[in-house]
N, C-alpha and C positions, 0 to 999 in steps of 0.2 A: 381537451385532448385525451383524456383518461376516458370519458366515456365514449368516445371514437375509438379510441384502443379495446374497450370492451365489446363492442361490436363487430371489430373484427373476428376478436378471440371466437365468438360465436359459430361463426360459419364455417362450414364442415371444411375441414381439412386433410389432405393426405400426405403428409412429409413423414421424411425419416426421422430418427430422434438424434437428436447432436447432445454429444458427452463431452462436457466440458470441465478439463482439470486444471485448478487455479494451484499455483504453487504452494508444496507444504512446506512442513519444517519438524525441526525436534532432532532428538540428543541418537545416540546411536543403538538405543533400545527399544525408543518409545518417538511415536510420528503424530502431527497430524494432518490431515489430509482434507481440505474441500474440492466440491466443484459442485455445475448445476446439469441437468438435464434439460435441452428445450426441445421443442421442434424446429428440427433444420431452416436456418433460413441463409442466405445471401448475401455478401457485403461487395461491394465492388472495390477494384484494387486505389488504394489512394494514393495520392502525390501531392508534392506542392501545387501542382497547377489545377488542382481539383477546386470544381465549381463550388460554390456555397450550394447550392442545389444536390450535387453528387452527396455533398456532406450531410447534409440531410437527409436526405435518402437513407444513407448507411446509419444513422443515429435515428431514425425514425425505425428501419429493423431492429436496429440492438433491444429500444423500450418497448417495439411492438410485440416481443417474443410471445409465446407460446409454453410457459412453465408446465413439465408434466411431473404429476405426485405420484406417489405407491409405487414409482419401480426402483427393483433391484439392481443394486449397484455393485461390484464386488472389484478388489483394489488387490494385486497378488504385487508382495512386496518381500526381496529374498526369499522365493520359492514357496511365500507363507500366503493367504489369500482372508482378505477381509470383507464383510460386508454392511451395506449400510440401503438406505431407504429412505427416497426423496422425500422428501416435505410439500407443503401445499403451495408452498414458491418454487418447486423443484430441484433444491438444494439439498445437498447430502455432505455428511461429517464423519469420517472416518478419525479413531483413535485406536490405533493399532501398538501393543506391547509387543515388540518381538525377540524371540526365544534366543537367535542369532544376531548378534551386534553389526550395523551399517558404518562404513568408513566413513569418513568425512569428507563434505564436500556434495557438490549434485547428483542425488542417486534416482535413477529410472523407477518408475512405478509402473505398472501396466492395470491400466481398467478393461472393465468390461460390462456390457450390458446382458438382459439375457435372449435381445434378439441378435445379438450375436457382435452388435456396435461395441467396438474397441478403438481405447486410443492410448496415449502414453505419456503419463504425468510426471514431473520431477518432485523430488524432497530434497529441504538443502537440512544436510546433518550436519550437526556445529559441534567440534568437541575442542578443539585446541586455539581458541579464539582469546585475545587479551580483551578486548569486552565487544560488547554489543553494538549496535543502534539502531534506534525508535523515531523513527522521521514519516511525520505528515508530509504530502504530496501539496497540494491545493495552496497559492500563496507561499508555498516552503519551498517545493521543489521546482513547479512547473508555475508561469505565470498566469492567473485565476481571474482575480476580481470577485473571491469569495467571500466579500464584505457585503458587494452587491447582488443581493439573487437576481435580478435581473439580466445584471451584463455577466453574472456567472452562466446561466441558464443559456444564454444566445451563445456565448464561448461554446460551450458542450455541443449543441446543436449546430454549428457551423462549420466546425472546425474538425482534423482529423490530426493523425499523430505527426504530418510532416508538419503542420503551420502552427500548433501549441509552442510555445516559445517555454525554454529555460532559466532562473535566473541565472545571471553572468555568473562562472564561476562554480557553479553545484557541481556540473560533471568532475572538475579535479576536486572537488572538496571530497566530494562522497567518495573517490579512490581513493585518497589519501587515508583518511579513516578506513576502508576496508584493507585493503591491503591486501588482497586475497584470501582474508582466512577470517578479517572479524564481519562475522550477518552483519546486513543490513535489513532490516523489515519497513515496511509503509503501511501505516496504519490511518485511512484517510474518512473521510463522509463522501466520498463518489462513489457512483452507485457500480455496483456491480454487472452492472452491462455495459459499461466500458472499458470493462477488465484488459480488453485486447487493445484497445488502442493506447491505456497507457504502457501496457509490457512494451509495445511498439514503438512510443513513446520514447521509454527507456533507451532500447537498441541503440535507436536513432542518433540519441544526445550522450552513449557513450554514460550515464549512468547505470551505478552497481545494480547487477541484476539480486533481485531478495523476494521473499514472500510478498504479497499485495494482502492485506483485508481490506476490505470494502464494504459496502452499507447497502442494505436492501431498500430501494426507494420506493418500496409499495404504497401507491395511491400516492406517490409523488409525496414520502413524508421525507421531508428531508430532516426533522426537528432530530433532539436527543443525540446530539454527535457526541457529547459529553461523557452519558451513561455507554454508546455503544464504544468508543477510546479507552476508557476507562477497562468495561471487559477484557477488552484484545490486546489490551499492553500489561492488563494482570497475567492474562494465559502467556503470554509471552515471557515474562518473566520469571513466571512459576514453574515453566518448562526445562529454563537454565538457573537454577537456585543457584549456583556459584558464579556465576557471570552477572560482571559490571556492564553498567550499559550509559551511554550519550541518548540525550533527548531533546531530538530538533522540531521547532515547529515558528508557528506566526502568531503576531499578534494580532490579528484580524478577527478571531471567533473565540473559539476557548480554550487553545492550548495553552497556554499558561499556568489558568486554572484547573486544568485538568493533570498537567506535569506537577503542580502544586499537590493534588491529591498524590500522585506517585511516591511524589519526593517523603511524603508524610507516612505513608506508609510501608517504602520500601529506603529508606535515608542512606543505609552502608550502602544500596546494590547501584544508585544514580553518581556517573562521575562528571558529570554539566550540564546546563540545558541551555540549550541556545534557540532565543525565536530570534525571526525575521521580522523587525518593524515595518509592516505596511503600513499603518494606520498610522498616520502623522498627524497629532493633536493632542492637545497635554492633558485633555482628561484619560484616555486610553493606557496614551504613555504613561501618568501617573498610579491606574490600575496596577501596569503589568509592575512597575517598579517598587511598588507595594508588596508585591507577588515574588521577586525579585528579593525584596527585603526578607521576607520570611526563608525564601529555600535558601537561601545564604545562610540564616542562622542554624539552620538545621548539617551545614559545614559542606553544603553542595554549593560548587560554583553557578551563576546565572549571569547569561549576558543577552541583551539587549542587542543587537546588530544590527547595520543598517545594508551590509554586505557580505559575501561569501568570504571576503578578505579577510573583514574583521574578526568572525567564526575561526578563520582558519590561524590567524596571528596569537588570537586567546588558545587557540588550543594547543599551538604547535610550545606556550610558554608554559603548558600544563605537561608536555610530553605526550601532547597522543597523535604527534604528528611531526614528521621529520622536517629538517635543513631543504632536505630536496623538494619536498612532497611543498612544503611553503614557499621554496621558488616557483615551484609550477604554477599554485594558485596565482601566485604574483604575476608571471607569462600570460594564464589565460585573462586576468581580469584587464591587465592592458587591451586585448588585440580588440 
């Protein structure tokens, strides 16, 4: 497939260029900002009743893209203007300090290209937030089968944001813990060219809208989620040095051991880590609970859950989640 996709890339093309901004994030001084540059391509409108075929199609443009380097990108944010410069994947990074402090909450960015292609990005500014949260998608949020690359790989290729299925329960879990005012970020290994359909994703199932990072799957590496989680939930946290943070993930790959590095080096800033047991069998389980053992001595709570319930009944006894907010859970996981 990759060398069919290089073949494409080869022959002469005339498209516009499509500016695409992924949500930012940062305090009310200091932002930062991705997106990519490709050449314009095409998706057809989806629905539940869309063919496996349709879905294809539109997942065969997102990886067939067209990444273009060396152009200028420039990001004007409170009347201030920044610039940055794609990369060889097409991707550009804005770290903008500004002179004028941003309110909190979703503030407008305006990009621009310099053939004259504009579009309009959001930043979510976080200042008066009781903490954080660090929640993987994949297995966590959305149901995967990210154990298996196989039946992960036909998921992605099939499928579109009506028919990806939720675990029961996320959408109140994750308003409860937001509440309007504490971030939510999504820190996953899906590659960045399905940026759009999981935001849509989101919409859809009524999950807290937050920054996405994502994983560059060039030549289809999917390896290394480890070291890239590890990066993104460091800048993350170094962005809000006085904000505590929750950290959700599965047991399915390596968040555990990768929460375990957090936990180690950020111990006062983590106030629980909850994965999602997919992986049902007692060597795994007795991994994570090893893993378990250590972040607990370190005086961070760890739990093991086999449900959105369970997440939400540990937390609601830790205080980071009200009477109300735990009957809801309790409403939706019935219906």
């Amino acid at each position: 497939m990759q060398r069919i996709i290089k073949l494409l890339k080869k022959l002469p093309r005339r498209r516009p260029l499509q500016l695409i901004p992924y949500r930012g994030f940062g305090t009310p001084t200091n932002v930062h900002l991705r997106g990519r540059v490709l050449l314009a391509f095409n998706l057809l409108p989806a629905s539940k009743e869309s063919s496996r075929w349709m879905n294809f199609r539109n997942m065969w443009a997102r990886f067939a893209s067209d990444e273009v380097r060396g152009v200028q990108v420039s990001a004007t944010i409170n009347n201030h203007t920044y610039h940055a410069e794609t990369d060889p994947e097409g991707f550009y990074e804005i770290e903008a300090h500004l002179p004028e402090p941003l309110p909190p909450g979703w503030q407008f960015v305006t990009l621009e290209l310099e053939d004259g292609t504009e579009c309009r990005g959001e930043i979510l500014v976080s200042d008066n937030a009781d903490f954080g949260i660090i929640s993987d998608l994949d297995d966590t949020v959305l149901q995967t089968g990210a154990t298996a690359i196989f039946r992960m790989v036909m998921m992605i290729i099939f499928s579109n944001a009506h028919t990806r299925l939720p675990f029961k329960g996320v959408s109140s879990l994750y308003q409860a813990f937001h509440t309007e005012k504490n971030p939510i970020f999504y820190v996953s290994g899906s590659p960045w060219n399905i940026y759009d359909l999981l935001a849509e994703f989101m919409d859809i199932n009524q999950i807290p809208r937050g920054p996405m990072v994502l994983k560059d799957w060039g030549a289809l590496n999917i390896k290394n989620q480890k070291g890239h989680k590890l990066r993104f939930i460091r800048e993350i946290l170094n962005t809000y040095p006085d904000l505590p943070f929750l950290l959700i993930g599965d047991s399915g790959e390596k968040d555990p051991e990768i929460y375990q590095q957090i936990v180690s080096e950020f111990p006062s800033r983590i106030k629980a880590v909850y994965i999602r047991n997919v992986t049902p069998g007692p060597e795994r389980e007795q991994t994570v609970q090893a893993i378990a053992h250590q972040v607990q001595g370190l005086g961070v709570p760890f739990l093991m859950a086999k449900d959105s319930l369970e997440v939400a009944v540990h937390a609601h006894s830790l205080g980071l989640i009200g009477d109300e907010e735990l009957q809801t859970i309790q409403n939706h996981m019935l219906k």
